[in-house]
C-alpha positions in Angstrom: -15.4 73.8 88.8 -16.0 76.3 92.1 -18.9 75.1 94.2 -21.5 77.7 94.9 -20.5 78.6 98.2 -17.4 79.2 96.6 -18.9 81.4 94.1 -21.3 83.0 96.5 -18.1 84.6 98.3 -16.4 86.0 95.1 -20.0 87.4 94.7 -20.1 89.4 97.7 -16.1 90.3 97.6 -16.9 92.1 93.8 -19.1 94.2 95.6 -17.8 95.4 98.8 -14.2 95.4 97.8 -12.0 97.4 95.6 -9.6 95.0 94.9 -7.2 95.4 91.9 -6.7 92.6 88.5 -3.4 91.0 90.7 -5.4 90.5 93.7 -8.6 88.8 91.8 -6.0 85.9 90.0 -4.7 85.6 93.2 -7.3 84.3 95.0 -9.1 82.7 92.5 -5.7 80.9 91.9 -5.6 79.8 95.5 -8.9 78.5 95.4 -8.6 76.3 92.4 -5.2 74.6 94.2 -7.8 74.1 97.2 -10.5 72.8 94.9 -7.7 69.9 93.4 -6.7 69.0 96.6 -9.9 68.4 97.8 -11.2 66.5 95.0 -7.9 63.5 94.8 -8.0 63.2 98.4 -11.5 62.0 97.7 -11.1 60.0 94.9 -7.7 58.7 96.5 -10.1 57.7 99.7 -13.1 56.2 97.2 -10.6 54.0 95.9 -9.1 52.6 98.8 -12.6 51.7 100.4 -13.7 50.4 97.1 -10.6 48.1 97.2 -11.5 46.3 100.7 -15.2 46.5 100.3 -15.0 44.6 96.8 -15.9 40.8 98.3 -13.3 38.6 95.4 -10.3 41.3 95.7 -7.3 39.1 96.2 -9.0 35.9 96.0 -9.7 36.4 91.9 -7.0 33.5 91.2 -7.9 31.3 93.8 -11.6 31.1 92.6 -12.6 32.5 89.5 -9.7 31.5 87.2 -9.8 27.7 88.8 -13.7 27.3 88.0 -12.5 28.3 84.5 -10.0 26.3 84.6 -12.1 23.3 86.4 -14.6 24.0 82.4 -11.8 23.8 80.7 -10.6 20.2 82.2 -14.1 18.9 81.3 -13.8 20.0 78.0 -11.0 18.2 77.3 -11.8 15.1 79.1 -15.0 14.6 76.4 -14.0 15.8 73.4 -10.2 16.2 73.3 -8.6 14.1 76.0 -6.2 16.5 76.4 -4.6 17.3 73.3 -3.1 20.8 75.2 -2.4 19.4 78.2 -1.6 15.8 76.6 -3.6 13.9 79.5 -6.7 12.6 80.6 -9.4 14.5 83.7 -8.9 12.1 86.1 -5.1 11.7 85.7 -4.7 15.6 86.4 -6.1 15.4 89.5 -4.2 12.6 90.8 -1.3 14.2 89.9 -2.6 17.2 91.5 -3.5 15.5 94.6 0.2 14.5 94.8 1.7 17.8 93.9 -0.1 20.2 95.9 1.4 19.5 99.1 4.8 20.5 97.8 3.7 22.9 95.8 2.3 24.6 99.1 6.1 25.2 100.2 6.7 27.0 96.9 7.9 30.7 97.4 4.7 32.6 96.1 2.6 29.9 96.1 -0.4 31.3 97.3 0.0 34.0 94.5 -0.6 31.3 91.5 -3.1 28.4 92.1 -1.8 24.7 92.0 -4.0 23.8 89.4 -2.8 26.7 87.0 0.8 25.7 87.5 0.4 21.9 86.7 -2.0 23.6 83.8 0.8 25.6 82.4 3.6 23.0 83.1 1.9 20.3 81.5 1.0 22.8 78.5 5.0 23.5 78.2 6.3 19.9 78.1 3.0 18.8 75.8 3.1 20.6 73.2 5.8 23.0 72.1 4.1 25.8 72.3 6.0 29.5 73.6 5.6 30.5 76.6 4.2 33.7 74.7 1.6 31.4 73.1 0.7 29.7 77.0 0.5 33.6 78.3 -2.8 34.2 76.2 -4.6 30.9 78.2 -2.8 31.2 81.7 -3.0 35.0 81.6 1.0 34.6 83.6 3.2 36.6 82.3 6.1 34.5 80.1 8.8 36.2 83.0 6.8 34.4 85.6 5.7 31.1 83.4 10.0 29.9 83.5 9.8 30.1 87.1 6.4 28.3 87.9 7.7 25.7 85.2 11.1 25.2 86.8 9.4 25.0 90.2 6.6 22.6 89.3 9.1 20.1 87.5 10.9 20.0 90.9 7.8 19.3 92.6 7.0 16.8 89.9 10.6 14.8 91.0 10.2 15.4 94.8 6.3 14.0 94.2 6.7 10.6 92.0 10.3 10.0 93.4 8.9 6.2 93.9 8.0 5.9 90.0 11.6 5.7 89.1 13.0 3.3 91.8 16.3 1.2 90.8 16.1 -2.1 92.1 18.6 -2.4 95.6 19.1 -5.8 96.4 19.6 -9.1 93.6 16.4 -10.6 94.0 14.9 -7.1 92.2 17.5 -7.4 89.7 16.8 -11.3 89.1 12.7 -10.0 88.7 13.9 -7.9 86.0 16.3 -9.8 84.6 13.6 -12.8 84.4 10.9 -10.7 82.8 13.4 -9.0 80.4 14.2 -12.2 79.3 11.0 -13.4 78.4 9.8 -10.7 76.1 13.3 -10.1 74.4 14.9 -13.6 74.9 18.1 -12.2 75.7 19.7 -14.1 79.0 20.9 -12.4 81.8 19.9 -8.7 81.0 19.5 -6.4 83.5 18.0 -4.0 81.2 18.0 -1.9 78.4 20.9 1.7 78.7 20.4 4.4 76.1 21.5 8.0 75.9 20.0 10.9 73.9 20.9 14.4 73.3 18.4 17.3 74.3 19.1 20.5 72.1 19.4 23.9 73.0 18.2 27.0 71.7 21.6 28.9 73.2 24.1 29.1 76.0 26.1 31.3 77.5 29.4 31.1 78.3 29.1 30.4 81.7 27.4 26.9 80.2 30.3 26.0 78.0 30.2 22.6 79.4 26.9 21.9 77.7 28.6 22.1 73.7 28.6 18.2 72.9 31.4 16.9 70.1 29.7 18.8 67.3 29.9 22.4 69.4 26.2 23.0 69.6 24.9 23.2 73.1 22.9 20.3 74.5 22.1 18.2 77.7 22.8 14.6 77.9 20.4 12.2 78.7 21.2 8.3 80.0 18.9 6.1 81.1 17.9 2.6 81.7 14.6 1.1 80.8 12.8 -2.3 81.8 10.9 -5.1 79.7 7.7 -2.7 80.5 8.7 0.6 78.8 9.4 2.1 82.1 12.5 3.8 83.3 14.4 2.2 86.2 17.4 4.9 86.2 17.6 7.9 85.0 20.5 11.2 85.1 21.0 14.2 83.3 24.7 16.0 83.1 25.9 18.4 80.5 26.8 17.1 77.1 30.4 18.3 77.2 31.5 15.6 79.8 30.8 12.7 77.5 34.4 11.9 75.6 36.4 8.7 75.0 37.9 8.6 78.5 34.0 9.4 79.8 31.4 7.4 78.1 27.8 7.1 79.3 28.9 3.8 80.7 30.2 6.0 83.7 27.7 7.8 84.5 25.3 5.1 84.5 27.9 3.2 86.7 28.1 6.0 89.2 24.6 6.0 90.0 24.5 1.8 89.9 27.3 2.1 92.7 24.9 2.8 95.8 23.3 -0.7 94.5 23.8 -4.7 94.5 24.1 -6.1 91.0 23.7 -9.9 90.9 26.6 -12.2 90.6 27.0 -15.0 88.2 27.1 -18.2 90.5 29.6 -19.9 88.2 32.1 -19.8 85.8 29.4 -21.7 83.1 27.3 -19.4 83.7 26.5 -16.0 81.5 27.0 -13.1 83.9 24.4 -10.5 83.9 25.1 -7.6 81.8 23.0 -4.5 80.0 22.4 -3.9 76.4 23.5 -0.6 75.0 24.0 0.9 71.6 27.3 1.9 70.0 27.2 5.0 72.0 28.8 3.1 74.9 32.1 1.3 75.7 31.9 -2.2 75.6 32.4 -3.7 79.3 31.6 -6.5 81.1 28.8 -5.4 82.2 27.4 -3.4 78.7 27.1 -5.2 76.1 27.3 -3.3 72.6 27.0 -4.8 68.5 29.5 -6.3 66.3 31.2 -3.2 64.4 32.2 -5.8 61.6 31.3 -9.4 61.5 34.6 -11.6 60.4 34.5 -15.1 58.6 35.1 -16.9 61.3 32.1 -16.1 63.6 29.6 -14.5 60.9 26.8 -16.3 61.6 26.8 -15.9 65.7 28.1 -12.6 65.4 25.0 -11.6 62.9 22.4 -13.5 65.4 23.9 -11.8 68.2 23.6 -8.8 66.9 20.3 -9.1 65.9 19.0 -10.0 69.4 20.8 -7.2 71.3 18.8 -4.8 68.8 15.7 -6.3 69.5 16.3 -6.1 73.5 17.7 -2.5 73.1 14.3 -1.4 71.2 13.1 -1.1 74.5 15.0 1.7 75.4 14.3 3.1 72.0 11.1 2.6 71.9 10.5 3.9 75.4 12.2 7.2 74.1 9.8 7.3 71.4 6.7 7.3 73.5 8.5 10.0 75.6 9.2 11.8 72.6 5.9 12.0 71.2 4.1 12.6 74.3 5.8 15.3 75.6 6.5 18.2 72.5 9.2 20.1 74.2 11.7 17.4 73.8 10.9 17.4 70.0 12.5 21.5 69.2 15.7 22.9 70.8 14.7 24.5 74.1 14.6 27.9 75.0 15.5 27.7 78.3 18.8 28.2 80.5 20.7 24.3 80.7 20.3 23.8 84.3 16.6 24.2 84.0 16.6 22.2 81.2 17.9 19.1 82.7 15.3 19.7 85.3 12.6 19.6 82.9 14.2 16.8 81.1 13.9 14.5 84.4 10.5 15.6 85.5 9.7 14.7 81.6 10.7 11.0 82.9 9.1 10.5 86.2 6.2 11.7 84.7 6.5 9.4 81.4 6.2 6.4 84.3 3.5 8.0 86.4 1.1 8.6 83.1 2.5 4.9 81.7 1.1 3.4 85.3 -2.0 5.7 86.1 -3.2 6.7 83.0 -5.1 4.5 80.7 -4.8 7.0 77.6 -1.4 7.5 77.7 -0.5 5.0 75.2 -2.9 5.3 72.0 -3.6 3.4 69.3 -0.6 5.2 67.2 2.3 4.2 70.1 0.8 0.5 70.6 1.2 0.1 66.4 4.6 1.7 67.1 5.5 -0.6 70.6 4.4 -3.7 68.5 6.5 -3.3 65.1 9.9 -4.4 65.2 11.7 -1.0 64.8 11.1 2.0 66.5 11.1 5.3 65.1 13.1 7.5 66.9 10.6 10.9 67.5 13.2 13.7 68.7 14.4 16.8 68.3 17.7 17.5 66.2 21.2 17.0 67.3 20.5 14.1 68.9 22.7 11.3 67.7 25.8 10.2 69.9 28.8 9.5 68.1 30.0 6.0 68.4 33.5 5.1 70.2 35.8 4.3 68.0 38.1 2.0 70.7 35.3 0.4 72.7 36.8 -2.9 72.6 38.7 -4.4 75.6 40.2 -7.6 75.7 37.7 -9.1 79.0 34.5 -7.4 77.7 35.5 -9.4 74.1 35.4 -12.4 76.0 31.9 -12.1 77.6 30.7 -10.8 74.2 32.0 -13.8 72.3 30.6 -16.1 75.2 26.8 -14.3 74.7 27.4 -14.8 70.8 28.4 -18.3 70.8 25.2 -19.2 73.7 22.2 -17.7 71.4 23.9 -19.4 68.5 23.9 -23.1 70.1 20.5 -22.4 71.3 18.5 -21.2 67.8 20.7 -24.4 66.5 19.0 -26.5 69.5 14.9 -24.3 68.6 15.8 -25.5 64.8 16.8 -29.4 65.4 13.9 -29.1 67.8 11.1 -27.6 65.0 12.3 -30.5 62.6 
């Protein structure tokens, strides 16, 4: 609308002026432009003041979303313990505490909060929830929620890098070898090597590497795991490098190369060695089952057998709590591979930081399942490894034969004994 000055001049032009129809529409035209102008320049100006004069502009995620978020943590410490974020009040902030100095060096850090990253990270690997479903409680777009996630699980392995430590020298091999011993009674173990596959949702063909034997796209998983549930090595790789002339057992032994394994002192003596499953090649140094017992050493073959299950559980079993404690592990991911396998590791430093820190980790449920003789295997699909069909050589048969015939003279020596 004209103001009333405006309107006050057009008064005074109709009557001293003899001005035509063309001549009125063109100033009144001109007038309204003037009148628009006027009017955004204002409202452009009103805006832009309101915008610095508001006191929380700019600082809404820093303060406001964290105090909701700080509600939200006590929440779940009291009634829930976490069944979103899958850990305990206290826990999260010591893991915060050690984050939030590399998250700091984050590009666009200061854009997202530290505590709503870890939030939304530990949501992703808990549960396995979308990141559409994690957008409605994080209010981050699901664009932005794959980078945070990627960037916080590198932070995650930078941060706990001293929760997976192999042992360097042979008297940290003998400590584990020792304690390994006394829970599974199997001599001379260095520790327990498994190897799982990680699903895929899809892959594109610049990740044909990642199709494992079956053609379905995947990242491999090998590990080895103490007497205490608690991974001492750990390496991911794409599942299409694992064949016959590439079994796990060389990709654990590249990684075992930067450190001293112990030596047997003598010839009588068993040398120290892993247990595996059939996934890997038997060696000197992994030791695998019998594929068929024969007549003539049934009876140690069978009790050997037996005992290298029961000392590999722990590597199952140690999958299993993995497994069940973080969700995303459980359902094909929906994620490019190389982030994957960097989720997949952060999943394992963090399985030892919660299994050393946290006292809720480990429930009720996973204590029934750590203390019963077989495991169940809680994964996602797709994740068996076929067995080698030639993983015999003519050495490794020896040292096999030599564990087999030990742990048969010595339950004949417990029996005569017990009489």
């Amino acid at each position: 609308m004209l103001t009333t000055n405006e309107l006050f001049l057009l008064a005074l032009l109709a009557k001293n002026s003899s001005l035509d129809r063309r001549q009125w529409a063109a100033i009144l035209l001109l007038l309204s432009q003037n009148h628009l102008q006027s009017e955004c320049s204002s409202s452009s100006s009103l805006s832009h003041q309101s915008m610095e004069q508001r006191p929380y502009f700019g600082q809404r995620d820093g303060h406001i979303r964290d105090a909701l978020l700080e509600k939200e943590l006590e929440w779940l410490a009291k009634e829930d313990r976490g069944k979103r974020l899958r850990v305990d009040r206290q826990t999260f902030h010591k893991l915060l505490a050690k984050l939030h100095p590399y998250m700091a060096k984050v590009k666009n850090g200061l854009k997202v909060s530290a505590a709503r990253r870890l939030t939304a990270t530990l949501r992703f690997l808990g549960t396995s929830s979308t990141l559409q479903e994690i957008k409605v409680d994080t209010h981050i777009s699901p664009q932005m929620l794959a980078k945070i996630i990627v960037e916080t699980c590198d932070c995650i392995i930078e941060a706990l890098k001293d929760y997976i430590k192999c042992p360097q020298t042979e008297e940290e091999w003998m400590r584990v070898s020792t304690t390994f011993e006394r829970t599974t009674r199997f001599p001379s173990c260095l520790g327990a090597a498994c190897a799982r596959h990680i699903e895929l949702r899809k892959a594109s063909k610049a990740d044909s590497d990642y199709l494992n034997e079956r053609r379905r796209p995947s990242v491999l998983l090998t590990a080895v795991v103490d007497s205490n549930y608690e991974f001492l090595l750990v390496d991911t790789c794409p599942s299409g490098h694992l064949s016959e002339d590439n079994p796990p057992n060389t990709i654990l032994e590249r990684k075992l190369r930067m450190t001293k394994l112990p030596c047997q002192l003598n010839s009588n003596q068993l040398p120290y060695v892993f247990v595996a499953d059939e996934s890997y090649k038997l060696q000197e140094n992994f030791m695998v089952p019998y594929r068929a017992v024969n007549d003539k050493g049934g009876e140690a073959n069978k009790l050997f057998n037996r005992q290298l299950v029961r000392a590999n559980q722990r590597a199952a079993k140690t999958l299993a709590i993995m497994a069940w404690r973080f969700g995303v592990l459980q359902t094909p991911v929906n994620l490019e591979a190389k982030k994957v396998q960097t989720i997949v590791k952060a999943c394992c430093y963090l399985h030892n930081f919660f299994k050393r820190e946290s006292a809720y980790y480990i429930d009720s449920n996973m204590e029934a399942v750590i203390k019963a003789d077989m495991a169940p295997i809680v994964w996602g699909p797709n994740t068996t490894v076929i067995p080698h069909i030639n993983n015999c050589d003519s050495d490794p048969q020896y040292v096999r034969d030599s564990f087999s015939k030990y742990l048969y003279t010595l339950s004949k020596h417990q029996t005569r004994v017990c009489k």
